[in-house]
C-alpha positions as a printed Julia matrix, in Angstrom:
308×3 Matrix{Float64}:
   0.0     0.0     0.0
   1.25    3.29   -0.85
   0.84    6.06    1.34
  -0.96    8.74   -0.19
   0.57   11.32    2.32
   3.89   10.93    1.77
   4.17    8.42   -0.35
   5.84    5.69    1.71
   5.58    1.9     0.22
   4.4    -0.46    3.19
   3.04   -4.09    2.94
   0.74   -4.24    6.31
  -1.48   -1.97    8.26
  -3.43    1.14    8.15
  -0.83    3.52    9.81
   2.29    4.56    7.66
   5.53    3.56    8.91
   7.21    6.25    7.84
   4.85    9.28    8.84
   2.83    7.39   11.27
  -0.74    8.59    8.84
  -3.71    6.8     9.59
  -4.28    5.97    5.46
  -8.28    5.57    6.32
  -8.47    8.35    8.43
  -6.85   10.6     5.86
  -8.45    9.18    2.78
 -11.75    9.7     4.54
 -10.76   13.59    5.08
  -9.47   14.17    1.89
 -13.32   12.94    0.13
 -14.48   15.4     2.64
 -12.33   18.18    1.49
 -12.74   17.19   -1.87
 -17.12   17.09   -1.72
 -16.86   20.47    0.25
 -15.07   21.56   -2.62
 -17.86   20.3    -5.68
 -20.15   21.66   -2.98
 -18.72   25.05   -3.52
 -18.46   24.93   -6.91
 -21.95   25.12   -7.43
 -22.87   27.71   -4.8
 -20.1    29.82   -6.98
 -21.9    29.71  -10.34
 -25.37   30.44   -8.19
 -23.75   33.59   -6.81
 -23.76   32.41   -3.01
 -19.86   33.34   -2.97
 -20.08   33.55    1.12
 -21.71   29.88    1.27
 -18.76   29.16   -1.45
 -16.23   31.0     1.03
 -17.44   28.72    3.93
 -17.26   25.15    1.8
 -13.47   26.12    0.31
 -12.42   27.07    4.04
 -13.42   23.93    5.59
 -12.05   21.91    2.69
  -9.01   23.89    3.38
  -8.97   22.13    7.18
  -9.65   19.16    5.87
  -7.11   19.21    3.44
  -4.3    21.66    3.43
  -2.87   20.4     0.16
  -6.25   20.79   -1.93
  -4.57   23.01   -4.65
  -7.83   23.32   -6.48
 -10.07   24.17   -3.38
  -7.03   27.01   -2.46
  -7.35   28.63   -5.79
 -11.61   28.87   -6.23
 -11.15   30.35   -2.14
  -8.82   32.64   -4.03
 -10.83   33.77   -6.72
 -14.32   34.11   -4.48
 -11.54   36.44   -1.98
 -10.85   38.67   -5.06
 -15.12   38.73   -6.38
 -15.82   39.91   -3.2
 -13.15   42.46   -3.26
 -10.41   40.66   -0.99
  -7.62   41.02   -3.18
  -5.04   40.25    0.05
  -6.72   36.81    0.64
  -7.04   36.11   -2.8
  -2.93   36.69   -3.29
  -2.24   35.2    -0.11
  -4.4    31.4    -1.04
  -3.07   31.38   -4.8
   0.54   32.33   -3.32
   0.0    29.04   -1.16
  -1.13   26.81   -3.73
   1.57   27.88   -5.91
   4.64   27.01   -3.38
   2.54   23.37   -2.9
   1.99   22.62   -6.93
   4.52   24.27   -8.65
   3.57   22.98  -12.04
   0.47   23.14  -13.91
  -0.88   25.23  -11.35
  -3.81   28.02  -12.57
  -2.75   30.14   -9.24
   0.75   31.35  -10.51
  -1.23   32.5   -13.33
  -3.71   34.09  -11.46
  -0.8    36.49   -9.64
   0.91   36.69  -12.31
  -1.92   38.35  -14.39
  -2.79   40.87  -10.73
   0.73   42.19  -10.92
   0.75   42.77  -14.99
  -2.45   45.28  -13.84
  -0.25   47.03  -11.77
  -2.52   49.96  -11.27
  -5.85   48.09  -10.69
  -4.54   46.04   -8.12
  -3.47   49.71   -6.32
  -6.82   51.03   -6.61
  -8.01   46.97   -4.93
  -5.26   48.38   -2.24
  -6.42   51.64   -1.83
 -10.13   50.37   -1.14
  -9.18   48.04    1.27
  -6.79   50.81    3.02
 -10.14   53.48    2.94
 -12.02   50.4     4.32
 -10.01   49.99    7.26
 -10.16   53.69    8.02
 -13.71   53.89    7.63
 -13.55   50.94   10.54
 -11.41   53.14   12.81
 -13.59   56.31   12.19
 -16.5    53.89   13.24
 -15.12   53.02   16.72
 -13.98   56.62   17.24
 -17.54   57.95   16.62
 -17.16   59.97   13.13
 -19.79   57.93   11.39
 -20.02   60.94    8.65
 -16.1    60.44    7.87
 -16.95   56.73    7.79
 -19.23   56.96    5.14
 -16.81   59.24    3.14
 -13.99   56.9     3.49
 -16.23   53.72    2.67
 -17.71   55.45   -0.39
 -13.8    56.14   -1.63
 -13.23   52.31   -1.08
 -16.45   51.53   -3.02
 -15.09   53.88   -6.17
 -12.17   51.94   -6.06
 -13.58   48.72   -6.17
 -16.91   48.32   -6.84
 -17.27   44.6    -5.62
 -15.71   45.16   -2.16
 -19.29   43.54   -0.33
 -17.87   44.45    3.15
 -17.77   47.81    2.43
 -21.68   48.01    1.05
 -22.04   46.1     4.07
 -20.46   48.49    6.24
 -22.41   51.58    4.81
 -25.54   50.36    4.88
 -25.1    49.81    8.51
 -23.43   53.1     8.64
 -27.01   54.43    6.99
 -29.28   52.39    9.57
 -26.9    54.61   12.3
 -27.95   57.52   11.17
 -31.73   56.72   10.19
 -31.13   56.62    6.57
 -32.73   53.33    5.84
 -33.57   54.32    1.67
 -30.03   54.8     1.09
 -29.2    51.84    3.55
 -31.08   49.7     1.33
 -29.69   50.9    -1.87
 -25.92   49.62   -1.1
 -27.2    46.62    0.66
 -29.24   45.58   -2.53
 -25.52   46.3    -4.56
 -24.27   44.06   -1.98
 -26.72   41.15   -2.57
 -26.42   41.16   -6.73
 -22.43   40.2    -6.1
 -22.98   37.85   -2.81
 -26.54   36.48   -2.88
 -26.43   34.78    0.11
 -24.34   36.87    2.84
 -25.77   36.65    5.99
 -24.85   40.13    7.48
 -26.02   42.07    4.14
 -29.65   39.89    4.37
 -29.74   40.56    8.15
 -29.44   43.97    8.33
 -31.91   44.29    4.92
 -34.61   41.84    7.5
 -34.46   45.02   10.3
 -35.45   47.62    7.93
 -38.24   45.73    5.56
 -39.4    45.18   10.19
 -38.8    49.46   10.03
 -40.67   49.84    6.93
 -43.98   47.64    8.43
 -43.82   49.27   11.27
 -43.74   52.58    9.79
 -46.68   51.78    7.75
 -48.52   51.31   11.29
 -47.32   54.84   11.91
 -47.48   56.7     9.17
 -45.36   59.79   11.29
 -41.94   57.29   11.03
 -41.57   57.31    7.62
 -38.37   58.17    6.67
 -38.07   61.25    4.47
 -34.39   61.34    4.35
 -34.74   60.38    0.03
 -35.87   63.93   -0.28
 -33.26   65.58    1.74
 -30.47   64.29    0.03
 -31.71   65.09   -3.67
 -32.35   68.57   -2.36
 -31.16   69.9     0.71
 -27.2    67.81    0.19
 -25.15   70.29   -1.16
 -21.64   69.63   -2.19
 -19.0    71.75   -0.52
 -18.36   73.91   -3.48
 -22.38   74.81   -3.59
 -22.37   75.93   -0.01
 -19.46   77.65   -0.9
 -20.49   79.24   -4.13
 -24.04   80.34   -1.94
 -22.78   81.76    1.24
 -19.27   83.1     0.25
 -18.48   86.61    1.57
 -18.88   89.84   -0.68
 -15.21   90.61   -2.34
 -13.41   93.6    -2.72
 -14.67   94.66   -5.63
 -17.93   94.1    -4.67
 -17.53   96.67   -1.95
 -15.5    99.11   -4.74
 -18.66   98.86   -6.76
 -20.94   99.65   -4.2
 -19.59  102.24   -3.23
 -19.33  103.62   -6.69
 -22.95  103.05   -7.52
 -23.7   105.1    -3.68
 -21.29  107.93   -5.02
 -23.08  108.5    -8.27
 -26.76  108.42   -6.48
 -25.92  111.08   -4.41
 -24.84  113.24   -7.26
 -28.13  112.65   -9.43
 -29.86  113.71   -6.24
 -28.02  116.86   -5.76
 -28.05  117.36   -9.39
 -31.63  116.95  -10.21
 -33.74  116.62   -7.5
 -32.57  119.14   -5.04
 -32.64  122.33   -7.5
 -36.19  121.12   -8.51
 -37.17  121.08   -5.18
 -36.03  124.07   -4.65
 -37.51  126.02   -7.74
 -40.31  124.84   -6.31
 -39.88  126.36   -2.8
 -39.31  129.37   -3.93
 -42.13  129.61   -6.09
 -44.61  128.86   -3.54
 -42.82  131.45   -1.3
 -43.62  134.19   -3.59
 -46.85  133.04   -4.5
 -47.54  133.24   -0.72
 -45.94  136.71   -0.49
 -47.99  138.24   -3.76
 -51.13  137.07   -1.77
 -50.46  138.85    1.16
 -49.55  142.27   -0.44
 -52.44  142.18   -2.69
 -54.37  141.82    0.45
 -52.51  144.06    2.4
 -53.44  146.87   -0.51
 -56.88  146.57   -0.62
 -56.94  146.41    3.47
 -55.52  150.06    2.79
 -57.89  151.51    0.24
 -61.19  150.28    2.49
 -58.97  152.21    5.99
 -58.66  155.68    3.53
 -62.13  155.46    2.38
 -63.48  154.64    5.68
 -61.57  157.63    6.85
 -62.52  160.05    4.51
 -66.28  159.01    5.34
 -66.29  159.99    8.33
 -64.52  163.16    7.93
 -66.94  164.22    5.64
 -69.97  163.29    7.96
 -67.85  166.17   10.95
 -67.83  168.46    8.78
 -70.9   168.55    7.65
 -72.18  168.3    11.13
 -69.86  171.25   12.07
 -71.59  173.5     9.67
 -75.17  172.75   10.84
């Protein structure tokens, strides 16, 4: 009987004289590793890559040397955005099967796209920020640094994940849902992104109970969310030439008005003034006449009662 862990020639006996194997025992885990692997397979090409994830990984303990199960965990790391695991498993198998082995070119073709697998870097790097902004408290730098991650790699599920919890946090269950649903169409099956999309279809029946719950944050962002260079653009303070201008535009009012307005106001002043001042002589003059006649009335009445 050959031994099919090390290859050792032996006669009698289940238990390898030269590595001290159990050949039952380790034929019987290396089916298991090898169904868990055909298990995973399938869940691949249905889109359940964390189901997939979980098969490979315990084929993996099973059997360490299961080249083939090592480069699928690989490719499911990199689908889901895990470009570190994904290098890290094909790396592995590559150093066990040296020769016709699909994981050398797997790396091989990550380091020819030099500047894709930087941007797969950089998300990851955001990522982890976006974690430490979490703990800290700064959920609104969170959601900055996990949206940089996202435009960096667009199939990184732990960062949808991430947001859309980041989103629940802050009551923002529309937009929560959005990057969950992204999260679902590349990993159909993962457990966080259907668990936290269960507690807000629970919000949203809830909120139909109480119509004063509904969230209105959809209406918010398309209007009230202004970019930093609107708010900028809106309230920025008045510039210097602004001022010059205004000052300008003051100077030359003030000169219409004491061009035009004033003297016209004045003509007309001075018109009523003398109108006012005919009025009274003409009055004053025939005041007089009706005194001298009076006068000369009554003069005439003494005489005449003189010379009686």
């Amino acid at each position: 009987m050959k031994c099919p862990n090390c290859g050792y020639l032996f006669e009698n006996g289940r238990v390898c004289q030269k590595c001290n194997s159990d050949i039952y025992l380790y034929i019987k885990t290396v089916n298991a590793s090898t169904r868990l692997y055909n298990k995973a397979l399938e869940l691949v090409q249905t889109g359940d890559l964390s189901e997939a994830e979980n098969n490979l990984e315990k084929s993996i303990e099973f059997n360490k040397y299961n080249v083939d199960a090592r480069n699928l965990l690989g490719i499911v790391y990199l689908e889901k955005g895990k470009v570190g695991d994904a290098l890290k498993e094909w790396v592995i198998s590559s150093s066990i099967k040296k020769e016709n082995n699909r994981a050398s070119e797997y790396v091989e073709n990550l380091y020819k796209n030099a500047r894709s697998m930087d941007k797969m870097n950089d998300a990851v790097r955001m990522y982890n920020k976006s974690i430490v902004h979490i703990k800290n408290g700064s959920v609104d730098l969170a959601i900055i640094g996990l949206k940089k991650a996202l435009g960096f790699n667009k199939k990184l599920v732990d960062a949808y994940n991430l947001l859309g919890l980041c989103y629940i946090e802050t009551k923002k269950y529309n937009t929560a849902k959005k990057y969950l649903n992204k999260a679902i169409k590349i990993d159909s099956n993962n457990e966080i992104t259907k668990k936290y999309i269960s507690y807000i279809n629970s919000l949203n029946k809830s909120n139909k109970n109480n119509p004063e719950d509904v969230e209105i944050e959809d209406n918010t962002d398309k209007k009230n969310n202004l970019t930093y260079r609107e708010h900028k653009k809106r309230f920025s303070p008045i510039g210097r030439g602004e001022i010059i201008a205004f000052l300008i535009g003051g100077i030359c009012t003030t000169l219409l008005l004491f061009t035009l307005v004033v003297p016209s106001m004045v003509e007309n002043r001075d018109n009523h003034i003398n109108n006012l001042t005919n009025s009274l002589n003409e009055n004053g003059v025939e005041g007089s006449k009706n005194d001298i006649d009076s006068l000369i009335k009554e003069n005439d009445t003494l005489k005449n009662q003189v010379n009686e």
